[in-house]
N, C-alpha and C positions, 0 to 999 in steps of 0.2 A: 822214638819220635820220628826217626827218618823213617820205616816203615808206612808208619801211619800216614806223613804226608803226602808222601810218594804213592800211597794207595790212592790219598786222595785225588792226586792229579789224575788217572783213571778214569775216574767220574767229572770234574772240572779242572782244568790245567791252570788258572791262573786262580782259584778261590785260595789253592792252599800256598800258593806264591806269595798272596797276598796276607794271607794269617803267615806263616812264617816270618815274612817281613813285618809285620805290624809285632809280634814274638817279640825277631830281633832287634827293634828299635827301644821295646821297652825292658829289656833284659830278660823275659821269660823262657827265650831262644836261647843257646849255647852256642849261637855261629861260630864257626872256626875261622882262625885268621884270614880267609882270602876273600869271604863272604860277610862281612859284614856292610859291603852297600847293599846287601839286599833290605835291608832295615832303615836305609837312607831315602829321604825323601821324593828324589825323581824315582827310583824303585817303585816304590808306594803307589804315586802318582801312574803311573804308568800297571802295574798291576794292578791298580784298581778302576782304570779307564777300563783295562784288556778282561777283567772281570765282569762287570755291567755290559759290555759288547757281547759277552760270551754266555753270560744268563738268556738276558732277550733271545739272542741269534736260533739257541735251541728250541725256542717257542716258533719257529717258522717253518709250517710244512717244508719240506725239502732240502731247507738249508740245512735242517737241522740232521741231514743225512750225509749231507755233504761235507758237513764239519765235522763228523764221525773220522773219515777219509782223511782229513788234515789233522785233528787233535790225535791221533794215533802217534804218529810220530812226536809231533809236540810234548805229548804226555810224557813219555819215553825219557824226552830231554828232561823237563820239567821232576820228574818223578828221581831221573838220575842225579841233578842241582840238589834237589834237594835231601836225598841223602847223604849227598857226598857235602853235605855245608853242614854238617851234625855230626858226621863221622870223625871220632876222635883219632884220626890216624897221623904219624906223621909223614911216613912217606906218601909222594903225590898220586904216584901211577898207582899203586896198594891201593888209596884213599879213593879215586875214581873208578878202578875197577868193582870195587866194592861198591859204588856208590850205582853204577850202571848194573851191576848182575840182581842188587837189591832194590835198589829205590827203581830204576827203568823198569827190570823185572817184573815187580807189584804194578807198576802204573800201565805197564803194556796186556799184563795180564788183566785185571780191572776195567781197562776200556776196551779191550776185546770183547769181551761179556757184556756190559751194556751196549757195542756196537751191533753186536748182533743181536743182542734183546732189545732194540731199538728196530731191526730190520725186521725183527716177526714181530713187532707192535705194527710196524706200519704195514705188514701184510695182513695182518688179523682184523687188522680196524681199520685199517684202508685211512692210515693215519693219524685217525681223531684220538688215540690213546696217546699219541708221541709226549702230550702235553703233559700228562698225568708225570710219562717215565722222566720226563724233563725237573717238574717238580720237585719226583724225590731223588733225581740226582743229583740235584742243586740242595736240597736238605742235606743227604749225604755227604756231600763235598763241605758245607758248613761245617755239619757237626765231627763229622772224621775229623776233619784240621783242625780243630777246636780244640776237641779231646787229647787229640795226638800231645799237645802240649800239656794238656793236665794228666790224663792217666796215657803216658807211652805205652807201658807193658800189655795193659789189657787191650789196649789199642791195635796193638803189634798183635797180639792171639789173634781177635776178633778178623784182622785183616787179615792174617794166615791160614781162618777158616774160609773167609770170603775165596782167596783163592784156588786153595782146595775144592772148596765146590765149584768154581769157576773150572779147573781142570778137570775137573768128573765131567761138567757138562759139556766141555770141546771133546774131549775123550769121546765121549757117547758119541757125538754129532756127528765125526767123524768116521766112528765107525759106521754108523747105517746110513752113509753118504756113500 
């Protein structure tokens, strides 16, 4: 489950904040004890304000490049919260390292690949595709965090092929750079 959301932060950082929390408030989530206000009402409120801000924003020539540059990090954090609130561990520093080498890992890796498949949509189309890639990353981000709660397992594959081919294609870029 922590995979799958943390993939999702990659693509949207606050859609799978926001399903997690809505998870955790109705029991579908497993929060561990230190995370259960994220299923608490200012939570919600609050990741579902930073959600609707963050759908739109990607539909803005420009901005939508420039919020690449900032949700990178973000993601990171995001992707690492949210493994480490699922991870059944009980030591703390275990429980976080784990939750950053996985959940950050996947969400850093993940918006790498649409940042830069973001930066050759707007070279290629001289921007007007941004929209389209906007679209179905905002599908993605839905249904990844969606899923993640109903089928983890297949979820967790799925996201582990996503990134495998996300590393083949930095792999390649790299080389013929």
């Amino acid at each position: 489950m922590g995979i799958g959301l943390s993939a999702s932060a990659g693509l949207r950082v606050f859609v799978p904040l926001l399903i997690a929390g809505i998870g955790g408030r109705f029991g579908w989530v497993p929060l561990t004890e230190h995370f259960h206000w994220l299923g608490e009402w200012p939570a919600l409120v609050c990741f579902g304000t930073a959600t609707v801000i963050e759908i739109f924003a990607y539909y803005i020539p420009v901005v939508d490049n420039l919020l690449d540059a900032i949700t990178t990090p973000l993601a990171v954090v995001a992707g690492t919260l949210l493994a480490t609130s699922v991870l059944p561990i009980d030591q703390q520093l275990l429980k976080w390292v784990g939750g950053l080498i996985v959940g950050g890992g996947s969400a850093a890796i993940i918006q790498s690949g649409t940042a830069l498949l973001r930066l050759f949509t707007t070279k290629a189309t001289i921007g007007s595709g941004n929209s389209m890639l906007a679209t179905g990353e905002n599908l993605g981000a839905w249904t990844l965090s969606s899923l993640s709660l109903v089928i983890p397992v297949l979820v967790a594959v799925v996201v582990l092929i996503m990134i495998g081919i996300v590393m083949m294609g930095l792999a390649r870029r790299s080389r013929s750079s």
